[in-house]
N, C-alpha and C positions, 0 to 999 in steps of 0.2 A: 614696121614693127620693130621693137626695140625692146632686146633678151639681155635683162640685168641676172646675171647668175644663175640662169635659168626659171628668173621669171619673165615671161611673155606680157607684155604692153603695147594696146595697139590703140591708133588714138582713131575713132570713129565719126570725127569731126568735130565743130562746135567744143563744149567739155565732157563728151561721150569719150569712155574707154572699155575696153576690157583687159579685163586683167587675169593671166592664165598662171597656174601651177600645181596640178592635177584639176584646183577648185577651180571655176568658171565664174568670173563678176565683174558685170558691168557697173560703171559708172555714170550716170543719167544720158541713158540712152537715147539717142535725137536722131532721125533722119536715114534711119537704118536701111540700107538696099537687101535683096536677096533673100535666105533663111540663113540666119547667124545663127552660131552655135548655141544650144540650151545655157541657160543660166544657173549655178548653184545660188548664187546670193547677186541682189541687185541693190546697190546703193544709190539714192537717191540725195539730192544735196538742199532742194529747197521745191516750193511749190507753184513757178514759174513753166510754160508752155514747153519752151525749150529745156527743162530740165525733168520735168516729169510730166513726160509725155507717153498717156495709158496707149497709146496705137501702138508707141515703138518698146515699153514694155510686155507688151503682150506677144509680140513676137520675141521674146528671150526666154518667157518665163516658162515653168513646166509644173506640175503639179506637186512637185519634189522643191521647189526654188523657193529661199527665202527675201523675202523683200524689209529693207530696213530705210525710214526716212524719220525727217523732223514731223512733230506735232499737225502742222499747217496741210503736212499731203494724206494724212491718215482720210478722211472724208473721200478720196478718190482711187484709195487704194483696196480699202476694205471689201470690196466685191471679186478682186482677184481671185480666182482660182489656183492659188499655192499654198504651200505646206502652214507658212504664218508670214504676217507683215508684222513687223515689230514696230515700234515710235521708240525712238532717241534725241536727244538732245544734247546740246556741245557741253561737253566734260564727261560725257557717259561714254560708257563701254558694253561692249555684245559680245558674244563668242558664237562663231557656227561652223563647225565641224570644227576643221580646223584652223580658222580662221578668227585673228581679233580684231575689230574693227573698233576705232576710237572716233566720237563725232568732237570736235573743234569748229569751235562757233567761226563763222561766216557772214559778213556784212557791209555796210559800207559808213563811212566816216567823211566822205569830201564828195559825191556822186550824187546826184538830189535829181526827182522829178522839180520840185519847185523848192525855195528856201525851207529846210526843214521836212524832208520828205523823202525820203533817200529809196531809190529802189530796192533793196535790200537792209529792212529794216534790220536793227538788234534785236537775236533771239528769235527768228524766224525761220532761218537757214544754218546750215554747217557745211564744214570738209569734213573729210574722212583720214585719221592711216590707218591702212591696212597693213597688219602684221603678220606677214607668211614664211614659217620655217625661223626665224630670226631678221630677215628684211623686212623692212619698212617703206610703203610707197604713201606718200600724203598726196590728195586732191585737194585743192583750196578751197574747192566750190566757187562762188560770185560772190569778191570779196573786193576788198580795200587791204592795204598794208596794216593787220590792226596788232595788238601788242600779243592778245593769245593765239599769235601763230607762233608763237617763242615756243608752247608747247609741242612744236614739230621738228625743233633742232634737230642736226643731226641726222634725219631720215636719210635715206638711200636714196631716195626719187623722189622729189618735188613736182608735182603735175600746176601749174601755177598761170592763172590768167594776165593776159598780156595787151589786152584792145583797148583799152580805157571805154569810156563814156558809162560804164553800167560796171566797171570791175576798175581794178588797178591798170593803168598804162605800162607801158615797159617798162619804164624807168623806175617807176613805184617796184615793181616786178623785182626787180635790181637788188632795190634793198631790199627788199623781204627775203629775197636770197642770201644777203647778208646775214641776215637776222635767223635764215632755218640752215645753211650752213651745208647742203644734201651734198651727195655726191655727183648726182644726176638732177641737172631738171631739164623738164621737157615743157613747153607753152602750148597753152591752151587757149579758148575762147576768140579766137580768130579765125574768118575763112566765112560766115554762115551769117550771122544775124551782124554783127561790128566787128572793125579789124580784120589784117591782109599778114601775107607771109612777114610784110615790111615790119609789123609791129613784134613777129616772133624776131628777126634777124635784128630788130635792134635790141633786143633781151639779151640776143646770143653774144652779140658784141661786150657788152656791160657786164653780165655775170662774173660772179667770182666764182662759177663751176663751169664745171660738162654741160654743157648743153645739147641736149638733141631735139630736131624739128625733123619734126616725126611728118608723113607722109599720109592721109588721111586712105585709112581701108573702108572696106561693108562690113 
């Protein structure tokens, strides 16, 4: 786990996190062991198996929990048993409780099932910042290095994919760090379905921040 000012970030493998400070939110929860703590709000990034995944949401959620994803996962979400699921889209904004959540489109540009076919269409998927007290933590969601992650400069913590083959590679990872500027980042999307520690430590190496390689919890 890794406590930026007193916010709690634990990385729950794959691009699952949670993210604690009083509020309770997970980030596309995957592979979840044990009973993990209730969720206030769960953020969802796109509508892929390892990203929203109704088994490992149901064990976070409570009948108080808000769920917010893109257009693409409404049709799986809708039978949940929580307070409401919202639909957002990248440029939009939410607020819950105390909590603002921005979605920032997510996608890919050079990553292709075949020529012209990218696993991560445009306008299908998002990242998120989440703005808590005055901190700012951005997830990239499964992206490529695309120009509207410029809307994340700045952030505190950059949660940012690092395996290539379906996301950015480190090095892509590199400059986008360039380009968002955080104080923190931490790498994601390695260890589970593509990508090994190898691809986080060569992020770590290249960055022009802090880097932390977080230790996967339940």
């Amino acid at each position: 786990m890794f406590n930026y000012e007193g916010i709690e970030i634990a990385w729950l493998g794959h691009d699952g996190f949670r993210i604690k400070k009083d509020t309770v939110i997970y980030i596309d929860p995957y592979q979840l062991s044990g009973s993990p703590p209730k969720a206030d709000l769960v953020l969802i990034t796109h509508d892929h198996f390892d990203h929203l995944s109704e088994a490992d949401v149901k064990k976070v959620i409570s009948p108080e929990s808000v769920v917010v994803a893109p257009p693409p996962c409404q049709g799986q979400l809708k039978e949940l048993s929580v307070k409401e699921v919202r639909s957002i889209q990248g440029g939009q904004k939410t607020q819950v409780g105390g909590v603002e959540v921005e979605a920032i489109p997510a996608h890919n540009v050079n990553k292709f099932r075949t020529p012209g076919n990218p696993f991560h269409p445009k306008g299908t998927g998002v990242g998120y910042i989440v703005s808590i007290e005055g901190k700012r933590v951005y997830h990239a969601g499964d992206t490529d290095q695309i120009p509207e992650m410029a809307a994340a400069k700045g952030v505190d913590v950059a949660l940012l994919p690092v395996s290539g083959t379906y996301v950015m590679t480190a090095q892509e990872a590199v400059e986008a760090a360039k380009v968002i500027q955080p104080k923190v980042a931490i790498p994601m999307h390695f260890g589970a379905i593509v990508g090994s520690r190898a691809d986080a430590e060569a992020f770590q190496q290249g960055a022009p921040c802090l880097v932390e390689i977080l230790e996967r919890e339940s």
